[in-house]
C-alpha positions in Angstrom: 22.8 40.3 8.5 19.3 39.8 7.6 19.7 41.1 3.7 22.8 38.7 3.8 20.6 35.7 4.9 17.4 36.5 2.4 20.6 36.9 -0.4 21.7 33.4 0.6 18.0 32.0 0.6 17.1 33.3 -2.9 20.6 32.0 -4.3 19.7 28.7 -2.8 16.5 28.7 -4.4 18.1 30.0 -7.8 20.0 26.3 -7.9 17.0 24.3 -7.3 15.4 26.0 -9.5 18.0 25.3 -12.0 18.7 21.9 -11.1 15.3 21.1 -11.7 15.3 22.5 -15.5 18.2 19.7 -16.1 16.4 17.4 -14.1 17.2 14.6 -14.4 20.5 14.7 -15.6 22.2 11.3 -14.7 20.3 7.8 -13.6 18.1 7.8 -10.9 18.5 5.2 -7.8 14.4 3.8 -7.2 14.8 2.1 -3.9 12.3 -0.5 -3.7 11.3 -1.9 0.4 10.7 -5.3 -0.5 12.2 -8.3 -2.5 12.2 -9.0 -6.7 9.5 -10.6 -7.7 6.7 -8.9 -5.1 3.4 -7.0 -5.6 5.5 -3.6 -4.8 8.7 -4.6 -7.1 6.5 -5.3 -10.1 4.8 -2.3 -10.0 8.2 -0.2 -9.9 9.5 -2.1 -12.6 6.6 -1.9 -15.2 5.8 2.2 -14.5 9.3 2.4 -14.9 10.5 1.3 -17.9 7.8 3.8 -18.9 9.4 6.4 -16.8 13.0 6.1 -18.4 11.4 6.1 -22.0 10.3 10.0 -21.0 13.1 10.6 -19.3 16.1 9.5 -21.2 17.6 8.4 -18.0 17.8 5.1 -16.1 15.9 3.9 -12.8 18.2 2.1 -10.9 16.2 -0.3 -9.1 17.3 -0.9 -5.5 15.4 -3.9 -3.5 16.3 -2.9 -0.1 13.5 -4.8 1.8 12.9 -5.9 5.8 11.6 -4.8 9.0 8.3 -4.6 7.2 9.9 -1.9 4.5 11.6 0.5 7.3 15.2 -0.6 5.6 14.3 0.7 2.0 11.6 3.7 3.4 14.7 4.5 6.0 17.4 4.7 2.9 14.4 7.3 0.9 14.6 9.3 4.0 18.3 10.0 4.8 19.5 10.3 0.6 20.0 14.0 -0.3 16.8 16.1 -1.7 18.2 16.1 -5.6 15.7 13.8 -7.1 18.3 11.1 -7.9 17.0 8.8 -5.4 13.2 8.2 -5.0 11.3 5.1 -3.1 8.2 2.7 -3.4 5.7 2.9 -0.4 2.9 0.7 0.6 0.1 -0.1 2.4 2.7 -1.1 5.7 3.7 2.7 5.7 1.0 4.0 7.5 0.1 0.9 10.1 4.2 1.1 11.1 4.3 3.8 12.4 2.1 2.9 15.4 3.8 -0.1 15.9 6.9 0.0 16.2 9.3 2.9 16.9 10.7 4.5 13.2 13.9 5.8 12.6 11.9 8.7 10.4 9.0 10.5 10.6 6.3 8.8 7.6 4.9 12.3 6.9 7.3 15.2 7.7 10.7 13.0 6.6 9.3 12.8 3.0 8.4 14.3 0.0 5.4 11.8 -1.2 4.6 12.4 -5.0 1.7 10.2 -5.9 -0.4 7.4 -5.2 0.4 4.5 -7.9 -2.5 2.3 -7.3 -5.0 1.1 -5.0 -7.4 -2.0 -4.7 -9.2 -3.8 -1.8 -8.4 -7.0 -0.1 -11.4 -9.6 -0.8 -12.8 -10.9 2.7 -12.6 -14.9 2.0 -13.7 -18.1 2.9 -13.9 -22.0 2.2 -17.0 -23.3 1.1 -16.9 -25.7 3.5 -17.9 -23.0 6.4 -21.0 -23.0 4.8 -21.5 -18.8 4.8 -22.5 -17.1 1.8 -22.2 -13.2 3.5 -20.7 -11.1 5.4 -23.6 -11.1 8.0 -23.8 -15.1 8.3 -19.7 -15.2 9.2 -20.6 -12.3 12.0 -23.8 -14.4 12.9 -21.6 -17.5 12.9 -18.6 -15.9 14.7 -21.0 -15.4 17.5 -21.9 -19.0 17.9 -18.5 -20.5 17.5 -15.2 -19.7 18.6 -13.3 -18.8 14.7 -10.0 -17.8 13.7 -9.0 -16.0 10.7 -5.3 -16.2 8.6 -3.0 -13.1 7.2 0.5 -13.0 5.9 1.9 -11.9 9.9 1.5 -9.1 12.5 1.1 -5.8 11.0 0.4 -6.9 7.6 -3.0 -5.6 5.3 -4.4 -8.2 6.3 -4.6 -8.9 10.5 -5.1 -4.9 9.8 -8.0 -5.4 7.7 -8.9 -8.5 10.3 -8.8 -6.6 13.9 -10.4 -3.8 12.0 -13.5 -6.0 11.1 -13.1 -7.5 14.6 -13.4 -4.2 16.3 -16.5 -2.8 14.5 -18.2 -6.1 14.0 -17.8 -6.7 17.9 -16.6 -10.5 17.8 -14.0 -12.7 19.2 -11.6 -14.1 17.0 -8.0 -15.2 17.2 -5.7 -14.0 14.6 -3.4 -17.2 13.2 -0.4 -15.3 11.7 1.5 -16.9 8.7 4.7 -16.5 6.9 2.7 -14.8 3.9 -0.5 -14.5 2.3 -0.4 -17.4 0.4 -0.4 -20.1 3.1 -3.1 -18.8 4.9 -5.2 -18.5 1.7 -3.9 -22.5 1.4 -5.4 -22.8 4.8 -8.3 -21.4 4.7 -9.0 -23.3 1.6 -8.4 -26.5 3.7 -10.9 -25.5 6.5 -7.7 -24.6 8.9 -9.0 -21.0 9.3 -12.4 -19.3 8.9 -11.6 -16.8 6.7 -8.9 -14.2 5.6 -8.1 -10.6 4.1 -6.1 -11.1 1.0 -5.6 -9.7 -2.3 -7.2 -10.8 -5.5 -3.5 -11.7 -7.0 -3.0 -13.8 -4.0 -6.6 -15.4 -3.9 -7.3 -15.3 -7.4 -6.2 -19.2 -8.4 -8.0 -20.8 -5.8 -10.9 -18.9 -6.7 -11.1 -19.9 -9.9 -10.8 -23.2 -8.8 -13.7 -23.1 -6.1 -11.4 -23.8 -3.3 -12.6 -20.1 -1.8 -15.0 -18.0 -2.1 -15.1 -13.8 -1.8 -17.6 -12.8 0.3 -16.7 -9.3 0.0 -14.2 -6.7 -1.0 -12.7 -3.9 1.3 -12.9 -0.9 -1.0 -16.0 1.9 -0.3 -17.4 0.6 -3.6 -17.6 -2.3 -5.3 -14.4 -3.2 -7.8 -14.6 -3.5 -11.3 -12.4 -6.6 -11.6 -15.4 -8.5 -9.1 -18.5 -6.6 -9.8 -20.6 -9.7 -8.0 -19.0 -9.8 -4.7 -20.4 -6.3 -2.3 -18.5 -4.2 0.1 -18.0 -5.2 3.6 -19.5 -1.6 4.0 -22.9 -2.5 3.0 -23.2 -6.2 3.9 -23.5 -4.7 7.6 -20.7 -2.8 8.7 -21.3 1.0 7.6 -17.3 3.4 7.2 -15.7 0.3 6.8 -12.9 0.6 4.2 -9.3 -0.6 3.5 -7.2 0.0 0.6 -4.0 -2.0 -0.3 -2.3 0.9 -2.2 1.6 1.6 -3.5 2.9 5.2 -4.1 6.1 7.0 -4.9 8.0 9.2 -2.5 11.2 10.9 -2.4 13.2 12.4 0.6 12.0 15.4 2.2 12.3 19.4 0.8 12.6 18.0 -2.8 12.1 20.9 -5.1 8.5 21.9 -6.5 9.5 21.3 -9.6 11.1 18.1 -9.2 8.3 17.0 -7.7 6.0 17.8 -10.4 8.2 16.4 -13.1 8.0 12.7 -11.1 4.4 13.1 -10.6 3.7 13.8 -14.4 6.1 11.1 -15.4 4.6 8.4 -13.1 0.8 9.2 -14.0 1.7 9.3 -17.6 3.8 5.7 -17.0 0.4 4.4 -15.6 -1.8 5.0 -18.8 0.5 3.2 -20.7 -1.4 0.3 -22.5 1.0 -2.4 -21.1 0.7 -1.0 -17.7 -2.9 0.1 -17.6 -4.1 -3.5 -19.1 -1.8 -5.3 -16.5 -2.6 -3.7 -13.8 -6.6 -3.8 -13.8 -6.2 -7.6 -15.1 -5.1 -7.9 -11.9 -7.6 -5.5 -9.4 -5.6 -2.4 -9.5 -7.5 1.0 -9.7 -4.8 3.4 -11.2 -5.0 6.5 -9.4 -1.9 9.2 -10.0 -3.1 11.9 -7.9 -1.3 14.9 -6.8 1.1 15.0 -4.2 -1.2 17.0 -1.8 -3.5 14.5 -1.8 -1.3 11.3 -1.4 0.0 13.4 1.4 -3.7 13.5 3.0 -4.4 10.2 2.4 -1.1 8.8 4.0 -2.4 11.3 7.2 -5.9 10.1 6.9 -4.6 6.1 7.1 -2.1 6.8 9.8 -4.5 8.2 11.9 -6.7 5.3 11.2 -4.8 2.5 12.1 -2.9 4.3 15.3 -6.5 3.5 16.6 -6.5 0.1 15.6 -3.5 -0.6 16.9 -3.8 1.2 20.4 -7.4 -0.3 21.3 -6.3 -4.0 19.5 -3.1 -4.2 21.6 -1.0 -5.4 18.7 2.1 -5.2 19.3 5.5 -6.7 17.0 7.3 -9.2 19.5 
């Protein structure tokens, strides 16, 4: 029995093996967790149309979003391990899974094959509020009762926010929104003290002097906003959130599957057209290995279950 079951294990392997070599063989279904036209769909589409120039193949793009991206992540999970359907993530991966219950496990229900691209959120405010750092809005949060804007419960930014409430040790109350954009609209009015948001999503009404960046998120400063520091060192030591995308697949896809998406995906993001759109826009193009995506997913979820559990948030 046991020489029939390692017999059966090694011919098992023998067709992945195989499949893999033809790989990929007929269009490939890219499930994306959110609508056309956001940050997460355009990055799909531009890395690839440089994916299916490699390939030969299509990328059957597949908006699937909802429930904060559980719809499209949950689809990923459940499709069979062939590497003919693959999946966007983003940042909201890693903060679901503390709060709310998930039809899949975000680590062991995958197999995650790079990180895309990362960038910080830029801490913003009006310059009506009359701060000019990071230390003046603690300083001033302390004298005042303030309120701050993100794009609703869960999102990168009240992440971002309860995370700088926590370690900054201030009370503020969290004004949710029906996405980034209003509350950057109301913050520019003077409705709310200050928000997390992107650079795509602030960057108009900073050009226009209707907000201003008082800092960015990232462990060091970004090369698309040299001038403005990191929260970490305008007073608030480890502090650090990325707003990053990545590519995954379902889990126990083979090795060499896996490889052959990674290397197609990295090479998709040095592209001219991709590489010049994306850091016009904030992106830091990363492409790493699949081992370390996996770490960093492990690394964030572990962050923000502690957020979560001494913030109270909870999804009504």
């Amino acid at each position: 029995m046991r020489a029939a079951v390692v017999v059966a294990l090694a011919c098992a392997a023998g067709i992945n093996v195989a499949a893999a070599q033809d790989y990929p063989a007929r269009p490939i279904r890219f499930i994306v967790p959110s609508a056309t036209g956001a940050t997460t769909d355009v990055l799909a589409r531009l890395t690839a149309q440089k994916v299916v120039e490699q390939f030969g193949k299509q990328l059957i793009l597949d908006n699937r979003p909802g429930a904060g991206s559980v719809i499209g992540t949950d689809m990923v999970a459940k499709a069979p391990a062939d590497g003919y359907t693959i999946g966007m993530l983003y940042t909201t991966h890693t903060a679901n899974a503390s709060l709310q219950k998930l039809p899949y496990d975000p680590i062991g229900d995958f197999s995650h094959i790079t990180m895309l691209t990362s960038s910080p959120l830029l801490l913003v405010v009006a310059p009506s509020l009359g701060v000019n750092s990071v230390r003046e809005l603690i300083a001033l949060s302390k004298t005042k009762p303030l309120n701050y804007g993100s794009a609703g419960v869960g999102s990168g930014g009240h992440m971002s926010g309860e995370l700088f409430r926590m370690m900054a040790g201030i009370n503020v109350v969290h004004i949710p929104h029906k996405g980034a954009a209003p509350a950057s609209i109301d913050v520019a009015a003077g409705n709310l003290a200050y928000q997390f948001a992107s650079q795509i999503t602030t960057q108009a009404l900073l050009r226009g002097g209707r907000l201003k960046a008082l800092a960015v998120t990232s462990a060091k400063r970004a090369a698309s906003l040299p001038e403005a520091p990191t929260v970490a060192e305008s007073g608030l030591p480890g502090f650090e959130v990325l707003n990053w995308f990545g590519l995954t697949a379902p889990a126990k896809l083979p090795a060499p599957i896996v490889a052959s998406l990674n290397t197609a995906f990295a090479r998709a993001l040095q592209h001219p057209d991709v590489r010049d759109k994306l850091v016009a826009e904030g992106s830091e193009l990363v492409g790493n290995s699949a081992a370390e995506f996996t770490a960093f997913l492990k690394s964030d979820l572990a962050k923000w279950a502690k957020v979560v559990k001494e913030a109270g948030i909870k999804i009504d």
